[in-house]
C-alpha positions in Angstrom: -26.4 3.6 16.2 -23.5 6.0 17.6 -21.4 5.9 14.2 -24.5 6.7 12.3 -26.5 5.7 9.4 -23.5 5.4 7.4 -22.2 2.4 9.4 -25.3 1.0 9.4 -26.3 1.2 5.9 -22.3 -0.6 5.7 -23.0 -3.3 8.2 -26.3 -4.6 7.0 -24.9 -4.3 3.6 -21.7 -5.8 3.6 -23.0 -9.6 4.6 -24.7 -9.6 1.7 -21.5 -9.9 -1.3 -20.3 -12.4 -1.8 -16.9 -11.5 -2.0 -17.9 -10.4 1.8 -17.1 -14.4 2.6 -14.3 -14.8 -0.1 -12.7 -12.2 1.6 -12.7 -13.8 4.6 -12.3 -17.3 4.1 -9.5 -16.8 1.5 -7.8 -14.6 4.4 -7.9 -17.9 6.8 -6.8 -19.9 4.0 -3.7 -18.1 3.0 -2.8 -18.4 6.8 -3.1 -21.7 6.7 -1.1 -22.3 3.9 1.5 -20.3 4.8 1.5 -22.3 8.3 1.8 -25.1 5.9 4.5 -23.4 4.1 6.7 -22.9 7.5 5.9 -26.0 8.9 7.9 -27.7 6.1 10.8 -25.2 5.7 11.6 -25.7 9.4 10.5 -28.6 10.5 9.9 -30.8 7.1 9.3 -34.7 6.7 11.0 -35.1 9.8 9.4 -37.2 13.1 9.9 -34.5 16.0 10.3 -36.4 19.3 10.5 -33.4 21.5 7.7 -31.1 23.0 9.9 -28.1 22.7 10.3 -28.2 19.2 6.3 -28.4 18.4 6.7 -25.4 20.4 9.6 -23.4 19.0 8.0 -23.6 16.1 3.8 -22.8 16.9 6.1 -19.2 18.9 8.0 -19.1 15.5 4.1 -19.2 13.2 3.1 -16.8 16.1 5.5 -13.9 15.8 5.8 -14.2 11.8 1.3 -14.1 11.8 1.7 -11.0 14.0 3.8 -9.1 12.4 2.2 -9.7 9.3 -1.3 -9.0 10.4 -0.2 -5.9 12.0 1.4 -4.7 8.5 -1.7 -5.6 6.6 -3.9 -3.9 8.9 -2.6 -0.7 9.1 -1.7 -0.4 5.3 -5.4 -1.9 4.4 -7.2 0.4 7.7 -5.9 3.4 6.2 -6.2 2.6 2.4 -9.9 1.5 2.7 -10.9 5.0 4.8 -8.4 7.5 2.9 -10.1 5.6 -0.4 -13.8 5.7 1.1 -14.0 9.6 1.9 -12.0 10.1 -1.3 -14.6 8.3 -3.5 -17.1 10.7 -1.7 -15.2 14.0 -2.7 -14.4 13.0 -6.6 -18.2 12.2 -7.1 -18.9 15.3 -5.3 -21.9 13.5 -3.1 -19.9 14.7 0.5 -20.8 18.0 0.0 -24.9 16.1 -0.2 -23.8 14.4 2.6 -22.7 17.0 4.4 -26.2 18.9 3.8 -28.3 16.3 5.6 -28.9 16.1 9.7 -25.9 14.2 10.4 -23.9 15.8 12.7 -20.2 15.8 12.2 -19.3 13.1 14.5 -21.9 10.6 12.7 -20.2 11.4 9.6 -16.6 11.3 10.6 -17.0 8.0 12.3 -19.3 6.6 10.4 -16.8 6.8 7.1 -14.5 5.3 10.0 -15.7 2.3 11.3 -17.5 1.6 7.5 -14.0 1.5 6.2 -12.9 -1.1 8.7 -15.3 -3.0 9.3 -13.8 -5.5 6.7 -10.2 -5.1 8.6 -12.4 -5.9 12.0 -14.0 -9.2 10.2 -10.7 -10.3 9.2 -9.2 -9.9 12.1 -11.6 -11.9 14.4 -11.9 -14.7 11.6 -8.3 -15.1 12.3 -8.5 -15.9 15.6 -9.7 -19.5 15.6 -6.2 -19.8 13.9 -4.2 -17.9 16.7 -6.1 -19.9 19.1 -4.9 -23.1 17.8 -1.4 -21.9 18.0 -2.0 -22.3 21.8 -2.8 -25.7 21.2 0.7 -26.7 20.3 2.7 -25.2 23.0 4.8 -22.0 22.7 2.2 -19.1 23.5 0.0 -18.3 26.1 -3.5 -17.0 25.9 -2.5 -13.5 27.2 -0.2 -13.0 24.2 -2.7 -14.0 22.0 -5.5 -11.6 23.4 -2.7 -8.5 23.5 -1.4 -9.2 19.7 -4.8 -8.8 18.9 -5.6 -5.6 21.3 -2.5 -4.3 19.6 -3.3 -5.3 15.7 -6.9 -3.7 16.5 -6.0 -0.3 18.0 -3.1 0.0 15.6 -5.5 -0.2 12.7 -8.1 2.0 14.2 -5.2 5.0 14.5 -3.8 4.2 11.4 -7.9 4.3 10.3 -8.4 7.4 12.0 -5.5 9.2 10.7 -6.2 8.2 6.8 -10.3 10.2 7.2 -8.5 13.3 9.0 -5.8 13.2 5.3 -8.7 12.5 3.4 -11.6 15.1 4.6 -8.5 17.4 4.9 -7.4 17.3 1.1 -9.0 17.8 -2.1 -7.3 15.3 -4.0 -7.3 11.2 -4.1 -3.6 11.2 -5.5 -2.8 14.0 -2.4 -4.7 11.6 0.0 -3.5 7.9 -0.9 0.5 9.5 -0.4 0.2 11.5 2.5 -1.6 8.8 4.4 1.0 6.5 3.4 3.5 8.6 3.8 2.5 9.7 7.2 1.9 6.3 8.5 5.5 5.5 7.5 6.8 8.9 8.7 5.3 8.0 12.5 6.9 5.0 12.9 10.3 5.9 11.5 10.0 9.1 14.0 9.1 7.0 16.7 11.9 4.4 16.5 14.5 7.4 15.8 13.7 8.8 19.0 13.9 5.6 21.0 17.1 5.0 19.5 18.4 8.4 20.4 16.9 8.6 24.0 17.2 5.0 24.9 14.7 1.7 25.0 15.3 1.4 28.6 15.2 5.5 29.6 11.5 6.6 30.9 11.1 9.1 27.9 12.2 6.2 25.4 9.2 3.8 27.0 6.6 6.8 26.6 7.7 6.8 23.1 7.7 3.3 22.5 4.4 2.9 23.6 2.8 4.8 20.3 5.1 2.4 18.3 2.6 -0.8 17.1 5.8 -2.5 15.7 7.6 -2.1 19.3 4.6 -2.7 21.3 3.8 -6.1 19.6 7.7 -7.3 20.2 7.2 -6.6 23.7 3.7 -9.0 23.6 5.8 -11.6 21.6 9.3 -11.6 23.4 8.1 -11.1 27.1 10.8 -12.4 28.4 13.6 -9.6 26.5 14.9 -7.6 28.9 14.2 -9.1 31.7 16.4 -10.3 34.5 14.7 -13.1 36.3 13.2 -14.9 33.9 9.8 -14.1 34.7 7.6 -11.6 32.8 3.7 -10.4 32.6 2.2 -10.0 29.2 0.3 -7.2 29.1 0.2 -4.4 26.4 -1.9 -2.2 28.1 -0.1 1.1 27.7 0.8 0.8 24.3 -2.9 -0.2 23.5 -4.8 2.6 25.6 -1.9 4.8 23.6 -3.4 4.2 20.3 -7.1 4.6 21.6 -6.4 7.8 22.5 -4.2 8.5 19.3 -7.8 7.4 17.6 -9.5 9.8 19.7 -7.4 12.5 19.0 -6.9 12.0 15.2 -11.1 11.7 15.0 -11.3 14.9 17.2 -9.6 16.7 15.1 -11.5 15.3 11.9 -14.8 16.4 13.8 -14.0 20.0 14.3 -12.4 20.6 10.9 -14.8 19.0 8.7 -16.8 21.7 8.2 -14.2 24.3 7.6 -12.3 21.7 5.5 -15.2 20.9 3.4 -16.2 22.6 1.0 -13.2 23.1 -0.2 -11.9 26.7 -1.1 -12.5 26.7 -4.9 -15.6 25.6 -4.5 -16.5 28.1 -1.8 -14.8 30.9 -4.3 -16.7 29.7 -7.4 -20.4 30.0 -5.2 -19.0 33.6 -3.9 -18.7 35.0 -7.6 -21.1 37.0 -8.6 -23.2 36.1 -11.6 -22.5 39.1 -14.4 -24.6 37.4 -17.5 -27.6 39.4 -16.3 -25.8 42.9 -16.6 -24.2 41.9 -19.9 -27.0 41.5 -21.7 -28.5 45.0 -20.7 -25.6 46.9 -20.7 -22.5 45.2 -22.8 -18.9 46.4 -22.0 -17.8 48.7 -23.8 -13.8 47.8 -23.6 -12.7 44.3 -24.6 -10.0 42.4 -23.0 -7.6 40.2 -24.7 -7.6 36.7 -23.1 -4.3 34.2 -23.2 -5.2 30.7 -24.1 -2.2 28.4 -23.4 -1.0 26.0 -26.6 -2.4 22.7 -25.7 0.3 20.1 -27.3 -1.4 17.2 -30.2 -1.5 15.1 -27.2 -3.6 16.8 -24.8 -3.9 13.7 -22.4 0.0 14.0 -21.8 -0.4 17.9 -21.5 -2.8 17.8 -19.1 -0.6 15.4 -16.6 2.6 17.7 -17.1 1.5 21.3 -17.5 -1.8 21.6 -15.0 -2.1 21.4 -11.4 -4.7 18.3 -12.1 -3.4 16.5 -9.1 -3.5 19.6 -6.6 -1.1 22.7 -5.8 0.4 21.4 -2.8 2.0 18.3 -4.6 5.2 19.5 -3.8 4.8 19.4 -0.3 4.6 15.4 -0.6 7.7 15.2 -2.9 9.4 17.1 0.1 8.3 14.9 2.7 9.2 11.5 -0.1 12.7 13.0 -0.1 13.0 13.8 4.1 11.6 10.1 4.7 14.1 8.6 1.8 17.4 10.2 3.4 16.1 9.4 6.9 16.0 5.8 6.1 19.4 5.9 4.0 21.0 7.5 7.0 19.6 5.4 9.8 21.1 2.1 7.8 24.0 3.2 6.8 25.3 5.2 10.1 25.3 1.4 11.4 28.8 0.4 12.3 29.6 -2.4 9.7 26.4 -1.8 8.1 27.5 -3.2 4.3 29.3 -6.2 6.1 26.5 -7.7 8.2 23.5 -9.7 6.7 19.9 -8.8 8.0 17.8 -11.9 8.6 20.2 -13.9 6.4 19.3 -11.8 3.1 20.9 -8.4 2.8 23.0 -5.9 4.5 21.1 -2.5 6.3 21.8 -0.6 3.0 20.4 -2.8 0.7 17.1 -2.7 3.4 17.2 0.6 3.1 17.0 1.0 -1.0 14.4 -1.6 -0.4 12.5 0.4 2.2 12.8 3.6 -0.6 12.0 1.4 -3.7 8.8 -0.2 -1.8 7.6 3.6 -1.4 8.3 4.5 -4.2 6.9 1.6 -6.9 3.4 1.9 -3.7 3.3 5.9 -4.9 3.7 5.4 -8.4 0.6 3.0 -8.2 -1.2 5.4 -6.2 -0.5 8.4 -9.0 -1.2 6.1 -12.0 -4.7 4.7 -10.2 -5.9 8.0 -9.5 -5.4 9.4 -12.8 -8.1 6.6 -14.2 -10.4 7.3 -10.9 -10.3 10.6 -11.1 -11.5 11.2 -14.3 -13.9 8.3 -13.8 -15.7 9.8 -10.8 -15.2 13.7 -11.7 -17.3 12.7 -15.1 -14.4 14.0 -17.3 -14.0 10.8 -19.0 -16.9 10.6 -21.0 -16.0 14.0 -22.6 -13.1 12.4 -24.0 -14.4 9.0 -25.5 -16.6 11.5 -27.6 -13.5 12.8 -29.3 -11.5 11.8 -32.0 -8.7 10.7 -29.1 -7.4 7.1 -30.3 -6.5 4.8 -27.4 -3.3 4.5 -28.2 -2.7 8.4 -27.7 -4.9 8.3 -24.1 -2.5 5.2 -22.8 0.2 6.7 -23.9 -0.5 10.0 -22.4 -1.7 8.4 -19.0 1.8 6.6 -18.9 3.7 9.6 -19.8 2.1 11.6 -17.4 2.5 9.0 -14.6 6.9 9.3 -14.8 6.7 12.8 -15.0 4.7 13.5 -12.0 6.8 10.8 -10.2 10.4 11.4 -11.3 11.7 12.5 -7.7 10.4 9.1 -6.7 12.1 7.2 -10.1 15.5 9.4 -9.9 15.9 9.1 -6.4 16.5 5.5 -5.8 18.9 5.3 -8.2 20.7 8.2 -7.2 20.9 6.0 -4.2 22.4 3.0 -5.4 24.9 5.1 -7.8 26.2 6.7 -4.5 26.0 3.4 -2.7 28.3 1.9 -5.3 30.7 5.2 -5.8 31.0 5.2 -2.0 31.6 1.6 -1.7 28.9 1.4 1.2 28.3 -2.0 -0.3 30.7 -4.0 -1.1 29.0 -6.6 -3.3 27.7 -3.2 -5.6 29.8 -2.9 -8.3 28.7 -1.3 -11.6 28.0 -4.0 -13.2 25.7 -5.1 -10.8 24.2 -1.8 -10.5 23.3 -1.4 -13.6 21.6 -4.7 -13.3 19.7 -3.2 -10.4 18.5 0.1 -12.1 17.2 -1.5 -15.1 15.4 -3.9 -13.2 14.1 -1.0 -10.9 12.7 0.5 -14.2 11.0 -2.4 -15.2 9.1 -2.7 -11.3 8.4 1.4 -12.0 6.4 0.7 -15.3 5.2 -2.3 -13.8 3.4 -0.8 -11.2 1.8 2.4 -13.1 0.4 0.2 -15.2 -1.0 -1.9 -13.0 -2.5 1.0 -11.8 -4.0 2.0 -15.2 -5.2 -1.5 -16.0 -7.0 -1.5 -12.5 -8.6 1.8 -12.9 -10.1 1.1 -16.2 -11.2 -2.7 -15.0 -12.7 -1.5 -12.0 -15.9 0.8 -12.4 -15.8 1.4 -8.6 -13.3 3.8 -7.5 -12.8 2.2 -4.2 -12.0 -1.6 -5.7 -9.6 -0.3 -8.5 -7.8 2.2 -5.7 -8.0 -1.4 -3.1 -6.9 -4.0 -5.7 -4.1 -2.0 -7.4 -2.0 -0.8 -4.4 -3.3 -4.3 -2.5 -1.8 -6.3 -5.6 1.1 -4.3 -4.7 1.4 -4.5 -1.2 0.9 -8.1 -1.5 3.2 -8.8 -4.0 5.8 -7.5 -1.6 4.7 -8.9 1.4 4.8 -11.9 -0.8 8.0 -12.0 -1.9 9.3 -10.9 1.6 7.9 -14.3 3.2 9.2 -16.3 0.6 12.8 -14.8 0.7 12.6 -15.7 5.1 11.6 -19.7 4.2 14.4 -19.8 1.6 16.7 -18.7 4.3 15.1 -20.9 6.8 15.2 -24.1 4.3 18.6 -23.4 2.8 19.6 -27.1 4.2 16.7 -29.0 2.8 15.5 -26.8 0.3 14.8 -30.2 -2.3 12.6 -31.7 0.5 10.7 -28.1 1.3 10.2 -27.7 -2.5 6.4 -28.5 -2.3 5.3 -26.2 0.1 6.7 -23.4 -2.0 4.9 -24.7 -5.1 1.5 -24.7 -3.2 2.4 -21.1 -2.1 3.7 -19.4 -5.2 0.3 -21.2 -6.6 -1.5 -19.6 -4.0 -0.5 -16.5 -5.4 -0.7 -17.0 -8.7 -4.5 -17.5 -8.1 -4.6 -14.5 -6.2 -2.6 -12.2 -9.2 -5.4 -14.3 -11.5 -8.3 -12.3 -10.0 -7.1 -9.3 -9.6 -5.6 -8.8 -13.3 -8.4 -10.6 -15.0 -11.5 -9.6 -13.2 -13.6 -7.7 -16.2 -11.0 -8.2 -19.6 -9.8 -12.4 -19.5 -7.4 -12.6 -22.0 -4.7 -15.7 -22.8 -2.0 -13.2 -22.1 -3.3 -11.9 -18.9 -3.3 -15.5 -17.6 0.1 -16.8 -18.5 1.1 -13.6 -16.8 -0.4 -14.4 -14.0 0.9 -18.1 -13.7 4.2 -17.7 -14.5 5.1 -14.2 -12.7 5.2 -15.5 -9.7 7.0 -18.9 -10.5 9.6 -16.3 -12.1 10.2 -14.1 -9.0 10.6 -17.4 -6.8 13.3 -18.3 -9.3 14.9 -15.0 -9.2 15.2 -15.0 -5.2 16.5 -18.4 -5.5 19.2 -17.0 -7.7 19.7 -13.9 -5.6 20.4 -16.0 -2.5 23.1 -17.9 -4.7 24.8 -14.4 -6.0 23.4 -14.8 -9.9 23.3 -11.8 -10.3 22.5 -11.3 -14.4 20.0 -14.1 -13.9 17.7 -11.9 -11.3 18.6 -8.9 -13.3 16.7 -11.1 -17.0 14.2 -13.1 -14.7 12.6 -10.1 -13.2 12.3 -8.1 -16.4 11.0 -11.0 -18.3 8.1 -11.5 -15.9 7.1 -7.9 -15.0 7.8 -6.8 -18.7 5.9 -9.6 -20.1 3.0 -8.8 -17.8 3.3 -4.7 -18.4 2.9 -5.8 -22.6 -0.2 -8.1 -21.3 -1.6 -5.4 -20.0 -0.9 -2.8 -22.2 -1.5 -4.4 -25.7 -5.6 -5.1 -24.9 -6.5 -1.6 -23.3 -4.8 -0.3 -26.7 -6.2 -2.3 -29.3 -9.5 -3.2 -27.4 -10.2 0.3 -25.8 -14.2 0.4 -26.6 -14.0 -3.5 -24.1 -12.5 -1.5 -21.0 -14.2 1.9 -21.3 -17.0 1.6 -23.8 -15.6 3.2 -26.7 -15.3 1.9 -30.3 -12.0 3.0 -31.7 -10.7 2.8 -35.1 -7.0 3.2 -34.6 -5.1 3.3 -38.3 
């Protein structure tokens, strides 16, 4: 095949799990219950009589599917390929792979189209659904075909771009947040220079077309801008834009690979000569003192804060974290009457924007605590330390400690944010009290999400599944509550008669929280968690919607702390169940 033996080893092997199917089937059916979901909070128990309203709302389903299959591909595109080369590099088989007859293109896109060939399935198991959309009125089949083009070649770049991060750097912690990172960074670029040269100016269009978010508009509102009334459907450009992105990005990933890989240490490690011979003949004759650094009674903890065990060039992606944060505070609240107006009916452009920095930064602090499991998991340093006399409570401990140290830029920052919001009255609605209630509730999500990441990298053998389910979990979670927050707003009117479609969705992802926190270790705890998290967050955007504050600020930190102690009590107390140790803590 042209990709290779890799994709071919992927695509004969891949039909063959089951989660393969469950994958794909439980994709269709969360679709369909979220069609379910908007049908009631829009149109409800009501008898429509009219034609156009069948299709107001199958355009309505069309544009929020879209959108959301465009955000999940790229996130999951470039997560699955930064994850898979990653994988490759900690278990130290790429430099095996890289020894074989492949050539570099085989390898390059053969990692590639591996990685999404479960984004690919997805996407054209989804169609069936789009298709019926057509059924009811509303969209036409050439906006169907061109949302798809678009989701596809979006995903491919966004694909493309995560292999070039991750042949390019050593680390899995370096690669997960500057593909993210990057990603982000492109389109914020790219809709900051359309806004400064103009949507309607020649140079803004060339921009635009690069922009997936601003090419799929243009396939679901054909008719914006236009002045007769009559428009063509066709994303052509925007889609033969993002080919040749792809091309580019896996060009570059060609040429490089073999300069980028080895890496340099290793290459400097092989090029040292080997002096044991020559000792033993002829010993030195001068001896030379050697400093040994004090390795604290903790040495878990020490390791995360006083070695380079995530990379040298760390600093680099706390520079870029800081650029993208202040870019995104300054585009919101530059607005004129930024604090004043509501977006989409829930918050004003600076509250989006904390939002936008808070999403990064709870997605990286995932990423850094994962890592520091899968690292040591796939690097075969973890089996060193269950021989020692380290109890599980001082590994855990360490992990988490290490976890908000190498993230504080992304912890202090946010709230830095909101403290300036609130002195600068930016917002009126933030007053101290309430941001106090905000910041202690942003702590909570913060040691939420690095332990999710722990408890995913110890319950997951495979690097890949613990890297996929923690920061999916995440990502989910948010895209989630998102969704849920736009039906509230929708249903505001005849939010009693909607009520059951919201049940069946928060239980949809209850179940889906279910698998992902009790897949190896069940425990009572674990599942409560799971059931009533989500029933708690829908509570607490009900009350945010209403202005309860103090009631968000205790339902959210009774739900995400009570699920942080669910996690954290078993992998202390039963550390020999999650990593094959028998501890005896006193």
């Amino acid at each position: 095949m042209p990709a290779g033996p890799i994709f071919a080893r992927e695509a004969m092997t891949a039909p063959r799990r089951l989660r393969h199917y469950l994958m794909r089937s439980g994709f269709v059916a969360g679709l369909l219950v979220l069609f379910y979901s908007i049908r009631q909070a829009t149109i409800g128990f009501q008898d429509v009589q009219f034609a156009g309203d069948v299709a107001n709302f199958s355009s309505l389903v069309f544009q929020v599917f879209s959108l959301l299959q465009l955000t999940l591909g790229m996130f999951f595109a470039t997560l699955f390929t930064a994850s898979n080369v990653a994988q490759e590099k900690d278990r130290q088989t790429l430099i095996l792979l890289l020894m074989t007859d492949m050539r570099n293109s085989e390898l390059a896109l053969g990692k590639l189209l591996a990685s999404l060939l479960i984004v690919v399935v997805l996407l054209l198991a989804s169609l069936p659904v789009f298709f019926s959309l057509k059924l009811l009125g509303g969209v036409t089949w050439e906006q169907v075909i061109w949302a798809a083009a678009v989701v596809g070649s979006a995903s491919l770049a966004a694909g493309a771009w995560g292999g070039l991060v991750a042949f390019w750097r050593e680390k899995t912690f370096q690669t997960l947040a500057v593909s993210v990172l990057g990603v982000v960074l492109f389109v914020a670029v790219l809709e900051g220079l359309v806004a400064a040269f103009g949507a309607q100016s020649s140079v803004g269009y060339l921009i635009g077309l690069a922009s997936p978010y601003r090419s799929l508009l243009s396939v679901l509102n054909p008719l914006d801008g236009t002045v007769s009334g009559v428009a063509r459907v066709s994303a052509l450009p925007a889609v033969v834009t993002l080919l040749s992105l792809t091309v580019a990005l896996s060009v570059i990933t060609v040429v490089r690979m073999r300069a980028w890989n080895p890496s340099q240490s290793l290459r400097q490690s092989a090029m040292e000569p080997d002096t044991t011979a020559s000792e033993d003949v002829a010993p030195r004759t001068t001896t030379s003192r050697t400093h040994h650094r004090t390795v604290w009674n903790n040495p878990v903890i020490w390791r995360e804060m006083c070695t380079r065990a995530y990379g040298r060039r760390v600093i680099w992606i706390k520079l870029v974290y800081i650029a993208l944060s202040i870019m995104i505070a300054w585009a919101a609240i530059s607005r004129p009457e930024s604090g004043n107006v509501l977006i989409l009916g829930m918050a004003s452009a600076p509250a989006f924007a904390f939002l936008g920095v808070g999403i990064i930064s709870l997605l990286l602090m995932n990423a850094q605590a994962v890592t520091s499991i899968t690292t040591e998991r796939d690097g075969r340093t973890l089996e060193p330390l269950l021989i020692t006399d380290l109890s599980a409570k001082e590994f855990m401990l360490g992990k988490i400690g290490g976890a908000f140290w190498n993230v504080r830029e992304m912890i202090v920052l946010p709230m830095l944010l909101l403290v300036w919001m609130m002195l600068s009255g930016t917002v009126p609605a933030l007053t101290g009290e309430n941001c106090v209630y905000l910041v202690a509730t942003f702590l909570v999500l913060s040691m939420f999400s690095i332990t999710l990441g722990l408890h995913a990298g110890l319950t997951y053998d495979n690097s890949r599944s613990a890297i996929g389910n923690s920061l999916g979990t995440m990502f989910f979670l948010f895209v989630g509550i998102f969704i849920l927050m736009l039906l509230l707003v929708e249903a505001r009117s005849s939010f009693a008669i909607q009520l059951q479609s919201f049940i069946i969705f928060i239980g949809f992802g209850s179940l889906g929280l279910f698998t992902s926190l009790t897949h190896k270790n069940p425990s009572s705890a674990l599942t409560l968690a799971s059931m009533s998290l989500p029933f708690l967050t829908f509570y607490a955007i009900i009350y945010f919607l209403l202005g309860g504050n103090l009631i968000v600020c205790v339902s959210i930190c009774l739900a995400y702390g009570f699920t942080v102690i669910a996690m954290l009590i078993p992998a202390m107390t039963d550390f020999d169940v999650a990593l094959g140790r028998n501890t005896q803590d006193g």
